[in-house]
Structure formats: C-alpha cells, structure tokens
C-alpha positions in Angstrom: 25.6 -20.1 -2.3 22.3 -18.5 -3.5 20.8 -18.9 -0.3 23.9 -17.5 1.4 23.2 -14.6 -0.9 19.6 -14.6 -0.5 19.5 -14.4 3.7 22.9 -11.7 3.3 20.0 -9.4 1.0 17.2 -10.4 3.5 19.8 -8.9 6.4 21.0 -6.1 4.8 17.8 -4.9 3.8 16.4 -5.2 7.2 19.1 -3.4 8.9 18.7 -0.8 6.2 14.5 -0.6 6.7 15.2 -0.2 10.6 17.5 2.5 10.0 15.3 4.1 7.2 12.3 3.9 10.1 14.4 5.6 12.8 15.2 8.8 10.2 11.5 8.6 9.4 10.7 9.4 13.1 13.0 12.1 12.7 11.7 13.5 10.1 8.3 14.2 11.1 8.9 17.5 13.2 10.5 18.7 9.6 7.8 19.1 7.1 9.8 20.5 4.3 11.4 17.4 4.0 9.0 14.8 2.9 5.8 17.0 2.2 7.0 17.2 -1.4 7.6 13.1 -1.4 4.1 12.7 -0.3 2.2 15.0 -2.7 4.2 12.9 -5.3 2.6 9.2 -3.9 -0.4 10.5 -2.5 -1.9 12.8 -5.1 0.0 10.7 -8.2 -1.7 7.4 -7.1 -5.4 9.0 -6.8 -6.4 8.6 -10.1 -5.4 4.9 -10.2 -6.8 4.5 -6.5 -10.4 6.3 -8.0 -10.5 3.6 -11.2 -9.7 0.6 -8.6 -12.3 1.4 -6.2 -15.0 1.7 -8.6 -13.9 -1.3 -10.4 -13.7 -3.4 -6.9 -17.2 -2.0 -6.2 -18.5 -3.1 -9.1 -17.0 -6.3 -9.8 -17.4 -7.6 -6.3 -21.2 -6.7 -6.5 -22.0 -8.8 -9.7 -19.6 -11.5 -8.7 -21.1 -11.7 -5.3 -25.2 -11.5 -5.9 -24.4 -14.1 -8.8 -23.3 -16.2 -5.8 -25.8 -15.6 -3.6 -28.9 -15.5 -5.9 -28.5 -19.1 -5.5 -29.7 -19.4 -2.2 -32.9 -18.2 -1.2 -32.8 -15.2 1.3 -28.9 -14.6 1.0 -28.8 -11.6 -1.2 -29.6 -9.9 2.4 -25.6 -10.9 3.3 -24.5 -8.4 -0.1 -23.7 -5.4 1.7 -22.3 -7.6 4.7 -20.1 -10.0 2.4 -18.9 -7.0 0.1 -17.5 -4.8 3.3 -15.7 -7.3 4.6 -14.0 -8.3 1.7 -13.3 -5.1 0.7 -12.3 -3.2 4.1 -10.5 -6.9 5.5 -8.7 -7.5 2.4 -9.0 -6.4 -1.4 -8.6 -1.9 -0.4 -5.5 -2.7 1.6 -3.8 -4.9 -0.8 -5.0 -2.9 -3.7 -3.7 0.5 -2.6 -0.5 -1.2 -1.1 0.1 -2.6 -5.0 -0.8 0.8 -6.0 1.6 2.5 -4.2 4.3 -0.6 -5.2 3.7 -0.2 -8.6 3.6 3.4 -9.4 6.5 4.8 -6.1 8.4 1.4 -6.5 9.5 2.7 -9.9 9.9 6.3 -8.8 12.2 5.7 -5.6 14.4 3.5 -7.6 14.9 5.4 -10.6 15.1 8.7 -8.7 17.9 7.4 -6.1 19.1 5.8 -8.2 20.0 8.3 -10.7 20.9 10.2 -8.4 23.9 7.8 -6.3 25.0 7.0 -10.4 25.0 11.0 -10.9 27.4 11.4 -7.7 24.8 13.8 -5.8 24.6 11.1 -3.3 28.5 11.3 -3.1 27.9 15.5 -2.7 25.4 14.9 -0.1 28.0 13.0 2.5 30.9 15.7 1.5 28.5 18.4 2.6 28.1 16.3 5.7 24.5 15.4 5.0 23.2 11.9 5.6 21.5 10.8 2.7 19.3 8.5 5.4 18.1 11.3 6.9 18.0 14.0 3.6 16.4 11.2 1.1 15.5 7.8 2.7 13.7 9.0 6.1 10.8 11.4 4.3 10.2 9.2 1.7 9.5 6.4 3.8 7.3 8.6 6.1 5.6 10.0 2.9 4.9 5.9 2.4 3.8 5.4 5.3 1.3 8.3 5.6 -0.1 8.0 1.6 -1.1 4.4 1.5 -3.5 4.8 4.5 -5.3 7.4 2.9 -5.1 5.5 -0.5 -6.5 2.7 1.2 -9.5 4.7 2.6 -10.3 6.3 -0.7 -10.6 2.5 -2.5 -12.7 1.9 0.4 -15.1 4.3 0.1 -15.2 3.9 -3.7 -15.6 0.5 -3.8 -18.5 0.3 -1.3 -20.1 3.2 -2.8 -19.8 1.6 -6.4 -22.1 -1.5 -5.1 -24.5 0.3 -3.7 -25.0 2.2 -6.7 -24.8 -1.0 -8.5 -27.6 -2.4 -6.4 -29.5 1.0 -6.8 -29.2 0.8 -10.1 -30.3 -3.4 -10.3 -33.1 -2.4 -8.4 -32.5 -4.4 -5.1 -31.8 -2.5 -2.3 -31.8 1.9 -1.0 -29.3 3.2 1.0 -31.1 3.0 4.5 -31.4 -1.0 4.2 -27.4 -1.1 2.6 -26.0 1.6 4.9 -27.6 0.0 7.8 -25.8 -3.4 6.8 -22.5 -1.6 6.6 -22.3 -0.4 9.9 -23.9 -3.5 11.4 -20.6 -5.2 9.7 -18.6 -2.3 11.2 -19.1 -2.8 14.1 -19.3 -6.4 14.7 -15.7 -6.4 13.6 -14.9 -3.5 14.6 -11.1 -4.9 15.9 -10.4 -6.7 12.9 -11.4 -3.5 10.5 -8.9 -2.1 12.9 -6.1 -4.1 12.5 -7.1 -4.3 8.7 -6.8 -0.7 8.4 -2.9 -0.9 9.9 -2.0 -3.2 7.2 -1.3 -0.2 4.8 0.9 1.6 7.2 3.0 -1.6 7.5 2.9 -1.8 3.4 4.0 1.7 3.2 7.1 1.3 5.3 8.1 -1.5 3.4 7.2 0.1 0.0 9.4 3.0 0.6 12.3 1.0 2.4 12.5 -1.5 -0.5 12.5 1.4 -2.8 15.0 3.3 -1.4 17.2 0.5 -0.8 16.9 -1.1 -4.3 17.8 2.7 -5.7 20.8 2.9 -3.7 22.6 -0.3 -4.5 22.2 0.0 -8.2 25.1 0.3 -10.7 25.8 -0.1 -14.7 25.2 3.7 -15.4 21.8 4.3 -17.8 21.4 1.0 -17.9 21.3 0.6 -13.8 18.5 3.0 -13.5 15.8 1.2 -15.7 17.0 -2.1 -13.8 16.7 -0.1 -10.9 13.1 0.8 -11.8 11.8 -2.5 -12.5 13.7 -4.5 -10.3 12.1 -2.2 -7.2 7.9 -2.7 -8.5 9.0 -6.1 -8.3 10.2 -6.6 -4.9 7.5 -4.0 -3.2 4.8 -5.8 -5.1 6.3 -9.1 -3.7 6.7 -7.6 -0.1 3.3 -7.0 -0.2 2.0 -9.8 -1.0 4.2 -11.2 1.5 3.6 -9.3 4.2 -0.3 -9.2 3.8 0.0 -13.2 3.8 1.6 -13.0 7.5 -0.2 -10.0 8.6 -3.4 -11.7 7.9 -2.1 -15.2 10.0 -1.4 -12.7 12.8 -4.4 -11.1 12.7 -6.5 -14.1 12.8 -4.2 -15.7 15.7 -5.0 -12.3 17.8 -9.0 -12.5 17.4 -8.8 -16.3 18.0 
C-alpha cells in the first residue's frame, strides 16, 4: 500500500509539474504576472547566494592546496580543480538548495494559506485558473532566478580563491585567470550542460512548491506543515535530480 501511495504522489505530481510548465510558457508574454514572484526568489536569495559563494571559494581553496601541496608541481591544477568543481557541481547544487530552502517554504505556506483561506475557491468562481493566475509565474519566476543565482555563486566562489591565493601569496590574476579560461574552454559543453542544471532545479522547485501548497489541509496547523513539508521535498528533488542529470551528462560527453 505505501508504494501504491508513493507511485499515485509520483504521478500526480508529474501531471501537475507538466501542466504547471505549460501555464509557465504562457505566462511569459505577461510580465505582470510573475515579475513580482521573481523579485521575491531572486533578490530574497542574494544575500544567502553572496555568503555561499564566498564561503565555497574559500573553503574549496584551503581544502584543495592542502591536497595538492602534497605533490610536487600540482598546486599549478588549483585554479583548474576549483572551476570545475565549482562551475560542474557545487554553484548549481548550492543555488538550487538555496532556492529549495528559502521559496520551498514560501510557495507552500503562501498557496497554501491561501486554498485554506478560500481565495483559491474565489479564484475559479471568478473564472480564473489558479494554474495559470498562481502556479504558471511562479514556476517561471523559478525557473529564471536559480540560473542567475547559480551565476552569482559562481563568480563569488571563484573570485574568493583567487583572493585567497592572492592573499597566501601563490599566484596573480594573469596566471589564475589564464587557468580559468583554459578550463572553460576545454569543457566548454559540459560547463554548458552544467549551467542547465539550475533551470531544470527551478522547474522542479516551484512545481513541488506549488503542488505541496495546494494539497494541504488541517487549517493553521496545515500551513506550517505545508511549509516544511515543501523545503523537504524540493531539497530532496534536487538532490535527486542533480544525481541523474549528472549520469546523463556524463553518458552524452562519453
């Protein structure tokens, strides 16, 4: 029975994403409608994207020369390890969790105060689909924000090592910057595909959200379960999904 009810949730939820994407679409030519929804996740999660970048920068850097130090002549590979990790995998995922954490909890308490407060009710007696009114721009808003997030942490985090290594005494920017692009554009596809990650992580984020928000119940009570119960599934979706999108990556460039 709980995996009947597990694969019925896994069902309804993707009809109900592939729905939410279609009144996405149609709700870019209408600006009014989710510009509001994006200034919310993009310019809310900037200060959290600012503190992970520079911590990822950071961190990575000591972590990584510690590593390397060991073997004579590798601390030229830094800048080369540090990009890719950080561009292939750790700015993605961390602006994806971002996004999970802070809109997860906003899309489900806010829909879902609003289906227990009967406005989603008002909505369909007015004729309006609440898919197309409430579920479409915030998806799209998803879908645009996390990108940019994900470019911010980039930047941050690659500009925090080299400071770092400025700072350590070990490199200047013409010998690191010159390492960068070298790594740029030797992988050039797979930062790419990398960098498409977050859209896919956006659309999920504000599907799961959205969804989550609308099936809750219990009143007061409903919307903090609402709340928490939505960081949790995004986070998990994105875990998730980055775990298959990376298998598919690698099976592409093979």
């Amino acid at each position: 029975m709980a995996a009947f009810d597990l694969f019925r949730s896994i069902g309804e939820f993707t009809h109900f994403a592939t729905l939410g994407l279609r009144a996405a679409v149609a709700s870019v030519p209408h600006p009014a409608r989710w510009l509001r929804p994006f200034y919310s996740v993009f310019i809310g999660g900037i200060p959290m994207a600012i503190v992970l970048g520079l911590a990822l920068g950071a961190v990575i850097w000591l972590q990584t020369r510690a590593v390397l130090e060991q073997f004579p002549g590798a601390n030229d590979l830094l800048p080369t390890v540090l990009t890719a990790a950080v561009l292939l995998e750790l700015a993605p995922v961390g602006a994806g969790l971002i996004v999970a954490a802070r809109t997860g909890a906003s899309l489900g308490a806010e829909l879902s105060a609003m289906k227990l407060g009967e406005q989603i009710d008002a909505l369909e007696l007015l004729g309006q689909s609440p898919r197309r009114v409430l579920v479409g721009p915030r998806i799209l808003a998803c879908i645009l924000a996390v990108p940019l997030l994900h470019v911010l942490v980039s930047m941050l985090a690659i500009g925090s090592s080299f400071v770092s290594e400025a700072v350590a005494g070990h490199g200047n920017w013409l010998k690191y910057s010159g390492a960068v692009e070298a790594e740029l554009s030797n992988r050039l596809w797979e930062v790419l595909l990398a960098a498409f990650k977050p859209v896919i992580f956006g659309a999920l984020i504000g599907a799961m959200g959205c969804w989550v928000g609308l099936r809750a119940d219990g009143g007061s009570e409903g919307v903090g379960h609402a709340a928490t119960d939505s960081v949790v599934r995004c986070s998990l979706l994105v875990l998730a999904a980055d775990v298959l999108l990376v298998g598919t990556i690698r099976s592409l460039l093979a």
